[in-house]
C-alpha positions as CSV (number, residue, x, y, z in Angstrom):
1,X,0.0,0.0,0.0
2,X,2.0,3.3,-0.9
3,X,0.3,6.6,-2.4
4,X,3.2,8.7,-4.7
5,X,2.9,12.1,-6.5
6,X,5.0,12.4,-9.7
7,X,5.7,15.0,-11.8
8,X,4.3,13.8,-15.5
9,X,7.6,14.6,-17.1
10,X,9.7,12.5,-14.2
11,X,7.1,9.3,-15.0
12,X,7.0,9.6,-18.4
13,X,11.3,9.4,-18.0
14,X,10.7,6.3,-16.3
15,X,8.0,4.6,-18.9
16,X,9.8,5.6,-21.6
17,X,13.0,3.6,-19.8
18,X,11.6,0.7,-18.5
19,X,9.6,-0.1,-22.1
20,X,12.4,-0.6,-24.1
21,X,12.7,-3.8,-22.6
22,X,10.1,-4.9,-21.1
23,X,5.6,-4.3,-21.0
24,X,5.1,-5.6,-17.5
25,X,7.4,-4.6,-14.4
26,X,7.3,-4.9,-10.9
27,X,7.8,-2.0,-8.9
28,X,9.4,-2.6,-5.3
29,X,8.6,0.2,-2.8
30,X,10.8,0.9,0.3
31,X,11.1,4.2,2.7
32,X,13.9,4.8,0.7
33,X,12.1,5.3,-2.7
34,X,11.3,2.6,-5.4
35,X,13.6,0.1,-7.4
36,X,12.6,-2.0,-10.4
37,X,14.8,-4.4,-12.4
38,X,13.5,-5.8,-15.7
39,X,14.9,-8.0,-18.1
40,X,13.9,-8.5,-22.1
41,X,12.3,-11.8,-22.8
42,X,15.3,-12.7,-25.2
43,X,18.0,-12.2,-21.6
44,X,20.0,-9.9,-24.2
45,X,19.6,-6.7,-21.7
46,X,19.2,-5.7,-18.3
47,X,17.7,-2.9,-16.3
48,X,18.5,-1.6,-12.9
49,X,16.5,1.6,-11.7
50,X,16.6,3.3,-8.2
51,X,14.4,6.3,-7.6
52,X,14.9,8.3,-4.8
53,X,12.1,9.5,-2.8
54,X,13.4,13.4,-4.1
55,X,11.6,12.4,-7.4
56,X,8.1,12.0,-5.6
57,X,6.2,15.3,-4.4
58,X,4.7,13.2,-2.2
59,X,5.9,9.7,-1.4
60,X,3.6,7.9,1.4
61,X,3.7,4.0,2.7
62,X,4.9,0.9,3.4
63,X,7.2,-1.5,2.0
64,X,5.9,-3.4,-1.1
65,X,6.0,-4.9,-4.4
66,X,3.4,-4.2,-7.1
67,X,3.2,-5.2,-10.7
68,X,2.3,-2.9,-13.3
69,X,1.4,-3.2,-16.9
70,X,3.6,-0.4,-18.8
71,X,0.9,0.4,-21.7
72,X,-1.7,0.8,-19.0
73,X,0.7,4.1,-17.3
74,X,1.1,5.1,-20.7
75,X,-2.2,5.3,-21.1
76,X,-2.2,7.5,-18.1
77,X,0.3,10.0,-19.0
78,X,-1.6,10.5,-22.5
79,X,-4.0,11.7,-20.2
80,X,-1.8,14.0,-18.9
81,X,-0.1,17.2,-20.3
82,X,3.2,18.6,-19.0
83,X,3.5,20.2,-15.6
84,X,0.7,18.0,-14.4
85,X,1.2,16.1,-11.2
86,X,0.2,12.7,-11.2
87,X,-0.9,10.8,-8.4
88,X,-0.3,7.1,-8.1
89,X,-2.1,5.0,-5.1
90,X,-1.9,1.2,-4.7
91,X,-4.5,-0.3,-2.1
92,X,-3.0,-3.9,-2.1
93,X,-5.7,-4.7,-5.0
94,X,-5.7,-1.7,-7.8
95,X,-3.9,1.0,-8.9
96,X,-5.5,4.4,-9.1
97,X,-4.4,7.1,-10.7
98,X,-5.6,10.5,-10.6
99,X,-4.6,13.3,-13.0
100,X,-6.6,16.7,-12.5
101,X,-10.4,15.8,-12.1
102,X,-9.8,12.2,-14.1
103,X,-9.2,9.2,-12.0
104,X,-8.6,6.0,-13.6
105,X,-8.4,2.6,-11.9
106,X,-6.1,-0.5,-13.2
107,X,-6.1,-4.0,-12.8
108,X,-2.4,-4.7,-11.5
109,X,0.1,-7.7,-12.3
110,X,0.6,-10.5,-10.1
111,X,4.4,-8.9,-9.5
112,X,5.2,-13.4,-8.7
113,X,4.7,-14.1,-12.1
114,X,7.6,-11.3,-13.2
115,X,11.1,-12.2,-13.9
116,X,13.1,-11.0,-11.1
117,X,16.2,-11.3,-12.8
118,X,19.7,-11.7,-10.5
119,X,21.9,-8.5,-11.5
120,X,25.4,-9.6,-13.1
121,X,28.6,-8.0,-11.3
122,X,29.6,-6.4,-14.5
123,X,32.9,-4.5,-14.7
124,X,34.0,-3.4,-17.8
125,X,37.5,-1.7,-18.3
126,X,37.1,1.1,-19.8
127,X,34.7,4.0,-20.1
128,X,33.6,7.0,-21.3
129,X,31.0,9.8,-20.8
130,X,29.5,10.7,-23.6
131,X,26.8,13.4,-25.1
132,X,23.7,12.0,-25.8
133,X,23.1,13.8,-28.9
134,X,26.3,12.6,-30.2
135,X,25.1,8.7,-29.9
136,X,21.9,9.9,-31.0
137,X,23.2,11.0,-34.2
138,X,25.5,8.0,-34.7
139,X,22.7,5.7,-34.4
140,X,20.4,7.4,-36.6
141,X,23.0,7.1,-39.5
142,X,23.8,3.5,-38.9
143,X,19.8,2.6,-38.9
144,X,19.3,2.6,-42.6
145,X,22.2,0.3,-43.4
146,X,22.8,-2.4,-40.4
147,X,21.8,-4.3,-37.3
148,X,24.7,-3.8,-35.2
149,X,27.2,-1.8,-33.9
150,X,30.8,-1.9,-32.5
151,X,32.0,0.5,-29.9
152,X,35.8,1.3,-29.1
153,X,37.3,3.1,-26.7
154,X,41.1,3.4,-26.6
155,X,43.3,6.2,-24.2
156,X,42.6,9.0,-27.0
157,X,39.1,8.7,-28.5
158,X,36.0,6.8,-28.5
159,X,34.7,4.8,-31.7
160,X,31.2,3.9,-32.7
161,X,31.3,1.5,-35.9
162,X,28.1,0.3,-37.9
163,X,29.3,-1.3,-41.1
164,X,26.7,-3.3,-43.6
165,X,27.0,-5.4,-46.9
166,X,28.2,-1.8,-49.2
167,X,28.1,1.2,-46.3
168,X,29.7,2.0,-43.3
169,X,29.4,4.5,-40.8
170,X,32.1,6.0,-38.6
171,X,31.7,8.3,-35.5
172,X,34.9,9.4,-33.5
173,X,35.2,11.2,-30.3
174,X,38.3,12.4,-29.4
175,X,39.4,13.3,-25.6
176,X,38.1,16.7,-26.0
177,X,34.9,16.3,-27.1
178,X,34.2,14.0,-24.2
179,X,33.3,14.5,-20.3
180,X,35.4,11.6,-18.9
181,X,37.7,9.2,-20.6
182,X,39.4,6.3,-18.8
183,X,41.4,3.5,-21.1
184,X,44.4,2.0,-20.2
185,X,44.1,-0.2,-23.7
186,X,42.1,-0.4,-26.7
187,X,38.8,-2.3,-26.0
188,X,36.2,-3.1,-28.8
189,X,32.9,-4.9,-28.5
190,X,30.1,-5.5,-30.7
191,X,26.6,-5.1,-29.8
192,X,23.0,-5.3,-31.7
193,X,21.5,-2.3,-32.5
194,X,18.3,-2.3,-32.0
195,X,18.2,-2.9,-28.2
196,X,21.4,0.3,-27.9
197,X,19.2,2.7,-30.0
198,X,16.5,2.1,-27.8
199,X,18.2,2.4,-24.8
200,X,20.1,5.8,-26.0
201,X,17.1,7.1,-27.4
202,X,15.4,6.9,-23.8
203,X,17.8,8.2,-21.9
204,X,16.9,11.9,-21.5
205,X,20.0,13.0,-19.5
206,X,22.5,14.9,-21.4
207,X,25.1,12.5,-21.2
208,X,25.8,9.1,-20.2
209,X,28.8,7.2,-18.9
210,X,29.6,3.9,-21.1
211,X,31.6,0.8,-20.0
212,X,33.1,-1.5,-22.3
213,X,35.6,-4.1,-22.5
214,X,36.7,-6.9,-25.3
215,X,33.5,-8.8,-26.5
216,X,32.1,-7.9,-22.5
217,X,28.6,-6.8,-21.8
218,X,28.3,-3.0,-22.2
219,X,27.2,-1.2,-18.9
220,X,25.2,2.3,-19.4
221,X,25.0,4.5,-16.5
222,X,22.5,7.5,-16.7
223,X,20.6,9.9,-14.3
224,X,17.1,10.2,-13.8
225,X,14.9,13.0,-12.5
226,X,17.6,15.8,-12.4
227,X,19.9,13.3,-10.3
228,X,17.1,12.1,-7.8
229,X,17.5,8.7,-9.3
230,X,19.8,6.5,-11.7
231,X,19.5,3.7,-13.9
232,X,21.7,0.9,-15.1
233,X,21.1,-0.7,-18.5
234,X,23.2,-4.1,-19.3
235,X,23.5,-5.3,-23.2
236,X,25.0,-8.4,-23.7
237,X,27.7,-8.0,-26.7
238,X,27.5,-9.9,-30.0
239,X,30.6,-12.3,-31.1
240,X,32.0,-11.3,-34.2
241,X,32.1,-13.4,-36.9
242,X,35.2,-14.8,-38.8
């Protein structure tokens, strides 16, 4: 039982996060704030997100666990327009939400029949901090022509590589243009593209810190909510072929 107050922007953030993997989630509520992990049906990627009760106007209740079906809070916020506040209240059976004089009740999703997936102690060698807009921009030349991507980072620049059967695609960030670099060696790893545009393309923050190693799962760090929460997205790599 928990009643929260959310800024429509901050849940939006948090749909438009969590649905790039998955359609059903369960959300686990503690005096600290909320937490949800979420895997994609395929086990290619991993989420990890922690909100801090800072991301609530209001954030009332005890500790529990509550399934929710993703199109069913996007149909709330379509209800919504921005600078509305959104209030969220879960009475053990439904959840109600409430957006100016609409109120709109939901079945919710037995949260034991969602994957509660064990979180991978992934540590990568390298990373990098990196704009946004400049992923954004790789990835939206690479779509046209491929289904994957490579990433590199050595100690002077970081490398995103989409090649197909007659184009290729180059995007190089030297030390300068990025906010943190930290390679000892060069590191390369190939990963599908579909699941990192979605991730990138969700990620609202301005930048985001990447870790990579050789043919290793990539490990995204971004902030939520201003920096009253963070997320973790996990992406296991693709193995080249000879």
């Amino acid at each position: 039982m928990f009643k929260l107050r959310i800024k429509m922007e901050n849940l939006r953030e948090i749909v438009e996060v969590v649905s790039t993997l998955v359609t059903e989630v369960k959300l686990s509520i503690s005096k600290d704030g909320l937490e949800a992990k979420a895997v994609d049906p395929s086990h290619v990627a991993m989420l990890v997100l922690k909100l801090n009760k800072g991301i609530f106007e209001e954030f009332t209740g005890e500790a529990s666990e509550v399934g929710v079906d993703i199109d069913k809070l996007k149909e709330v916020l379509r209800l919504s327009k921005p600078g509305d506040v959104i209030d969220l209240q879960f009475d053990g059976k439904r959840l109600v939400a409430s957006v100016g004089r609409l109120t709109r009740q939901m079945a919710v999703v037995d949260p034991a029949g969602i994957t509660d997936p064990k979180v991978p102690n992934v540590s990568p060698p390298s990373s990098v901090t990196v704009k946004m807009e400049d992923l954004r921009q790789g990835i939206r030349g690479s779509e046209s022509f491929t289904d994957h991507v490579t990433l590199s980072v050595d100690p002077e620049a970081f490398t995103m590589h989409s090649e197909g059967d007659t184009d290729r695609l180059d995007l190089r960030l030297p030390k300068d243009a990025l906010t943190r670099l930290d390679a000892k060696e060069p590191v390369k790893s190939m990963y599908p593209l579909d699941f990192f545009s979605a991730m990138v393309k969700a990620i609202t923050a301005e930048d985001a810190t990447l870790h990579v190693g050789n043919e290793y799962p990539l490990k995204i760090e971004f902030a939520m909510g201003t920096g009253r929460g963070e997320g973790r997205y996990l992406l296991a790599p693709r193995v080249e072929e000879d």
